[in-house]
N, C-alpha and C positions, 0 to 999 in steps of 0.2 A: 193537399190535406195538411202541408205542416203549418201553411200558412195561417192554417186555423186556429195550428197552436199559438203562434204567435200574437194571433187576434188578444187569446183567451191569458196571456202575461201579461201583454201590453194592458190591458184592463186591470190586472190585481196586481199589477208595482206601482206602489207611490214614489213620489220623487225624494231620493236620497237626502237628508237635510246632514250639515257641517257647523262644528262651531271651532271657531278660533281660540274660544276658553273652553280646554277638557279638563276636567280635573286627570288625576293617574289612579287608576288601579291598580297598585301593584301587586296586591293578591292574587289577581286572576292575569297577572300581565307575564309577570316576571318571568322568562324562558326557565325550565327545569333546570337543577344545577347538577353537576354530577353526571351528562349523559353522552358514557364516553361509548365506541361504535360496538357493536354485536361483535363476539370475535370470526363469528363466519362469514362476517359481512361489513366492510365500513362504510355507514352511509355519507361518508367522503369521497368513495371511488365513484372515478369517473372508467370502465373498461374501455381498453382500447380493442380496437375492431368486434364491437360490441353494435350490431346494429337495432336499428329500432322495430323493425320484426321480432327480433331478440324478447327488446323490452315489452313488448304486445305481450308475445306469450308468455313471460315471466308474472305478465299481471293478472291472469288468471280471469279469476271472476273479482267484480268490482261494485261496488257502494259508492252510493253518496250520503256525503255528510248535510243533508239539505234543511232552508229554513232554519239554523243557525247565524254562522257566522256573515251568511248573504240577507238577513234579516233587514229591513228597512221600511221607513215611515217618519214623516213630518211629526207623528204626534207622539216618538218616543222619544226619552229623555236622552239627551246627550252626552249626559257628564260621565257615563261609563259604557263601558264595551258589555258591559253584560249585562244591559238592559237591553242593548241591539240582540246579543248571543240569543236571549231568552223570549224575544216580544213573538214571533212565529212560535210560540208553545215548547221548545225546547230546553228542557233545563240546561242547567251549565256543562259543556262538555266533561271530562273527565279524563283520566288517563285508562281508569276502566272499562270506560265506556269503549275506549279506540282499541284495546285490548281483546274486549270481549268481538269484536268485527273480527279479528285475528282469529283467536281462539275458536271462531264459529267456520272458520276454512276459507275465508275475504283474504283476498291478497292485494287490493288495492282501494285505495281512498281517494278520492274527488273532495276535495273543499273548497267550495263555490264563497266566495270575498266581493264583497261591498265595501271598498277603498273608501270609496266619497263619503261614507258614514261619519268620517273620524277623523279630520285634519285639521292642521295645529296652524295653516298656514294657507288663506286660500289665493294668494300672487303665483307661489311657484306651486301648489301643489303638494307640501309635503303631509305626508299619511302620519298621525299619531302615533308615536310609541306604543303605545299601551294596545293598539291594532297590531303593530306589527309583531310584539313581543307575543301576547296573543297567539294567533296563527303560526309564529314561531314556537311555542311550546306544543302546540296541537299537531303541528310536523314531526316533530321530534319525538311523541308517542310512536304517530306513525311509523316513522322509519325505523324507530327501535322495534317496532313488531316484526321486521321483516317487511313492511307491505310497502308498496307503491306509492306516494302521492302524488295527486294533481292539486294546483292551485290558479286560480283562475281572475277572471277582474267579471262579476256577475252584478244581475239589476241595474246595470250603468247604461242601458241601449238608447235612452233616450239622446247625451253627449257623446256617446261612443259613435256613434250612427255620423256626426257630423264632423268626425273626425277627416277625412277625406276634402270634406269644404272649407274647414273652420281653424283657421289658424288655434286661438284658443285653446281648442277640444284636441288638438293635435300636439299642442304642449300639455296638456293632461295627463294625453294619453303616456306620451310618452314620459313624462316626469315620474307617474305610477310606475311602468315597467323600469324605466331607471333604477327608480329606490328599488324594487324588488329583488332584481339583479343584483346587488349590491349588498341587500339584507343577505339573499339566499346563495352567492354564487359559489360558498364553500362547499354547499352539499351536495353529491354523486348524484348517478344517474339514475336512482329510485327517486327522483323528483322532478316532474315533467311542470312544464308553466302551457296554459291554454289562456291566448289573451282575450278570449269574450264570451257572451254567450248569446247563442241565437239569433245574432244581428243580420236584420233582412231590411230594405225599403219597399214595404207597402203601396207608400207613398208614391212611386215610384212605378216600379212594373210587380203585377199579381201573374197567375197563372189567369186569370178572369181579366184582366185590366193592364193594356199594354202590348206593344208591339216587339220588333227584337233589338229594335235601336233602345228602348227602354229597360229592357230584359240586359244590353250590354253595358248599359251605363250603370244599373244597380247593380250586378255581379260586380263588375270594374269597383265600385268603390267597395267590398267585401276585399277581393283581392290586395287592394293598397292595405287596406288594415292589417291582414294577413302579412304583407311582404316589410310594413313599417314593425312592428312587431319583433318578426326574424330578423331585422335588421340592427333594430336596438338590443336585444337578447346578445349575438355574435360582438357587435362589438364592444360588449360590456364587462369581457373577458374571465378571466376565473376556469369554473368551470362550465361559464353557461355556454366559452366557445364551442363545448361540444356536448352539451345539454339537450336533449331528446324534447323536443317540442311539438304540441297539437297545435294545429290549424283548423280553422272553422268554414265548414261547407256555407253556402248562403241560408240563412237562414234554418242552419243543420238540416235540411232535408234531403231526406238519404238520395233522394232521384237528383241531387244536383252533384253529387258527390265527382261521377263522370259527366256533365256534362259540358259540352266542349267549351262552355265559357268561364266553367271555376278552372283558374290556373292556382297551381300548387308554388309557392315562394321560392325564390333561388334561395338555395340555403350551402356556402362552405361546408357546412360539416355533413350535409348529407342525413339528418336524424329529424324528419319528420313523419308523423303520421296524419291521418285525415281523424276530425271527430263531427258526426253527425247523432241526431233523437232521434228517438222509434215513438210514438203516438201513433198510431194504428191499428185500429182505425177509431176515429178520434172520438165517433160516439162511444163509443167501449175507453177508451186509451184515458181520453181528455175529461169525461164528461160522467157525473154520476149517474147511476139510474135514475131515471127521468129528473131528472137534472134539464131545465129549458134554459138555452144561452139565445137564442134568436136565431143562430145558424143552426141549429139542429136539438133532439129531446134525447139525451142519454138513453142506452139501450141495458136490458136488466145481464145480458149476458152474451160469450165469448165460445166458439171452439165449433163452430160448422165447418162442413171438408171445407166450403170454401175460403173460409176465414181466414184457412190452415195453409189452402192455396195460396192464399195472396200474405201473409208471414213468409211460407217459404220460397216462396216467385221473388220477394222482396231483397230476402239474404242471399238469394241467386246472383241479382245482381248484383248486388255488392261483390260479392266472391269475384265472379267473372269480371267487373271491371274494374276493381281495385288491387283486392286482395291473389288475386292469380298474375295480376302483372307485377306482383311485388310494392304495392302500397298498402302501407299498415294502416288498420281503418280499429280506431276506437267508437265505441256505440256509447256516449258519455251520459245518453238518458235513456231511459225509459220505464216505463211503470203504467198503470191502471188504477182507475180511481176506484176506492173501496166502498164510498157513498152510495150504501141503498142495498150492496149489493153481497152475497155470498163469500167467506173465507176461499170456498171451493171453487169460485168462477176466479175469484180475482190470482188465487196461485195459480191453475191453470194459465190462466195467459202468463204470468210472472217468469213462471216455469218455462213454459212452451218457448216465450222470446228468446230467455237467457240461451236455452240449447241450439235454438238456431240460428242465434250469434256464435256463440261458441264453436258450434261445429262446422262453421266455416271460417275458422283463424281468426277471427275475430276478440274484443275485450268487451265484456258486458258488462256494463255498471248502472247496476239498478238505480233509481231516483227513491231515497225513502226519505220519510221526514218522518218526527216523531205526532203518535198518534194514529194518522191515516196510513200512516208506514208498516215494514215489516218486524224493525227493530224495534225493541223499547227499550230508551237510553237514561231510563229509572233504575231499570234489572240489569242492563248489558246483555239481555238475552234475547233472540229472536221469539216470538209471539208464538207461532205456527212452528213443530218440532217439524211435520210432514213436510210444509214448505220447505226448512231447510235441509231437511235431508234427502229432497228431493234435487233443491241445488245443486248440494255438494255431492251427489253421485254424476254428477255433465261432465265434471273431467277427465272421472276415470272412463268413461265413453269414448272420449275421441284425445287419447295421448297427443301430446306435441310436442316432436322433435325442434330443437335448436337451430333455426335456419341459418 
């Protein structure tokens, strides 16, 4: 089933376009000045014997900053960052805006990044200032909230995917995570890096298409990206030698999470976790009411025992074969599409997933975007009072102790 998500991205990303000549924004560029660390907290520290179970449960419940900063398309103008920020429907971020996610009981932020947007340089590779400065301001709310961030390398899957074959795509790859390292490796361990997003080969071996010699060669190249990744991250020193890192299941799909062919990166310091998507089930998850993709007609609604069975059969797993043997497993997407359909269907599922991530050690980080999202990053305020305070009663639910 996730492959289907995959199907339905690979359809609505266009190809990242770059120019050589950026002009500078430095209105929206300029990193905040003045933003020295919380006193109960320096988002400098890196703790020691601080593991990344730790960091799971400190991140509580989690958000995505989506359709912003991962925005992209051949047909938007290039000469500013905040014509990418804004082209997916999102106004310009804000420091309110990151505020109000705080204030609302979010303890942590995903900020999904489209590098290739914005280079000033395209021999080696180098990411525009006015990008990086950017994302560096929008951190720096962040972590002055208190909350967690993730930052990521998103929409890139089409040269991301050939990183494994392609000389090239492998100096890319790795030239982005270099500069980032580099940019970021001052800040503590409320800043996790996830280096992809969703990358699977299709192409390759499907659950429909394909034997297990194929099934081992497309895992295998997931894994290399994974372990090149970790590799460039540790040796880039700073803080990121011991910087808390996500890895990516194939194709984030939760049923690959254990199985025997995703291997987990040798990592020195010991501080990764797993991140996998929840779309499930994908006519509900992926697809509006009656929404026709060719593979299936979106359904108007959510919440049969059985539905409920196979949500909680699903987080079973997970518990039992990740998170019970001591691997921290981040849920870095999931959501419900609101097209056609009910405030009351769509929290219902919203709801229902968060808690049964949640209440098995898990981090749930909703997917919203503005609009069909839950936020609205006009007001700073959640849409639905019910939804959110439906949320924010799941963790007085199930306490977690400090493992």
């Amino acid at each position: 089933m996730k492959t289907l998500l995959s199907y339905i991205i690979m359809l609505l990303m266009l190809p990242a376009c770059s120019s050589k000549e950026i002009k500078a924004n430095m209105e929206l560029s300029t990193p905040e000045a003045n933003e020295e660390p919380q006193p109960t907290y320096s988002k400098f520290l890196i703790r020691d014997n601080f593991s990344t179970n730790q960091l799971v449960d400190e991140m509580g419940l989690g958000i995505n900053l989506g359709n912003a900063l991962d925005a992209t398309g051949d047909w938007i103008n290039p000469s500013s960052i905040a014509n990418y920020e804004t082209a997916w429907g999102s106004p310009i971020i804000t420091k309110e805006m990151i505020e109000g996610y705080a204030k609302a009981g979010y303890s942590s932020l995903r900020i999904p990044v489209t590098w290739s947007n914005m280079m000033i340089n395209e021999e080696n590779y180098r990411i525009h200032p006015d990008l990086l400065n950017r994302v560096e301001s929008i951190l720096n709310w962040t972590l002055d909230c208190g909350m967690v961030a993730i930052i990521n390398v998103h929409h890139e899957n089409e040269w991301v995917k050939k990183v494994p074959t392609d000389n090239e795509a492998k100096k890319k790859f790795t030239s982005i995570w270099e500069q980032l390292c580099n940019r970021f490796e001052k800040y503590g361990d409320h800043l996790l890096f996830e280096p992809m997003n969703e990358i699977g080969y299709d192409e390759i071996w499907t659950p429909w298409n394909g034997g297990q010699t194929e099934k081992a060669k497309a895992f295998g190249y997931v894994n290399e990206l994974n372990q090149l990744f970790v590799d460039i991250v540790r040796r880039s020193g700073g803080n990121n030698a011991k910087r808390h890192l996500l890895v990516e299941i194939y194709n984030t799909g939760l049923e690959y999470a254990f199985d025997p062919l995703t291997k987990i990166p040798a990592d020195p310091a010991k501080h990764l976790a797993l991140t996998v998507h929840y779309y499930t089930p994908p006519l509900f998850a992926i697809l509006g009411n009656g929404e026709d993709a060719g593979w299936g007609v979106g359904v108007p609604s959510w919440g049969t025992a059985q539905e409920f069975k196979e949500l909680n059969d699903n987080m079973d797993l997970l518990k039992k074969n990740c998170v019970d043997k001591g691997i921290p497993v981040v849920i870095g997407e999931y959501a419900c599409s609101s097209k056609n359909r009910t405030q009351d269907v769509v929290r219902l599922f919203n709801v229902s997933v968060t808690e049964a991530i949640y209440s098995r050690g898990m981090c749930p980080m909703l997917w919203d975007v503005q609009g069909a999202g839950q936020y609205d990053r006009t007001t700073s305020q959640f849409k639905d009072p019910v939804f959110l305070e439906q949320m924010m009663a799941i963790p007085a639910k199930y306490p977690r102790s400090q493992k």
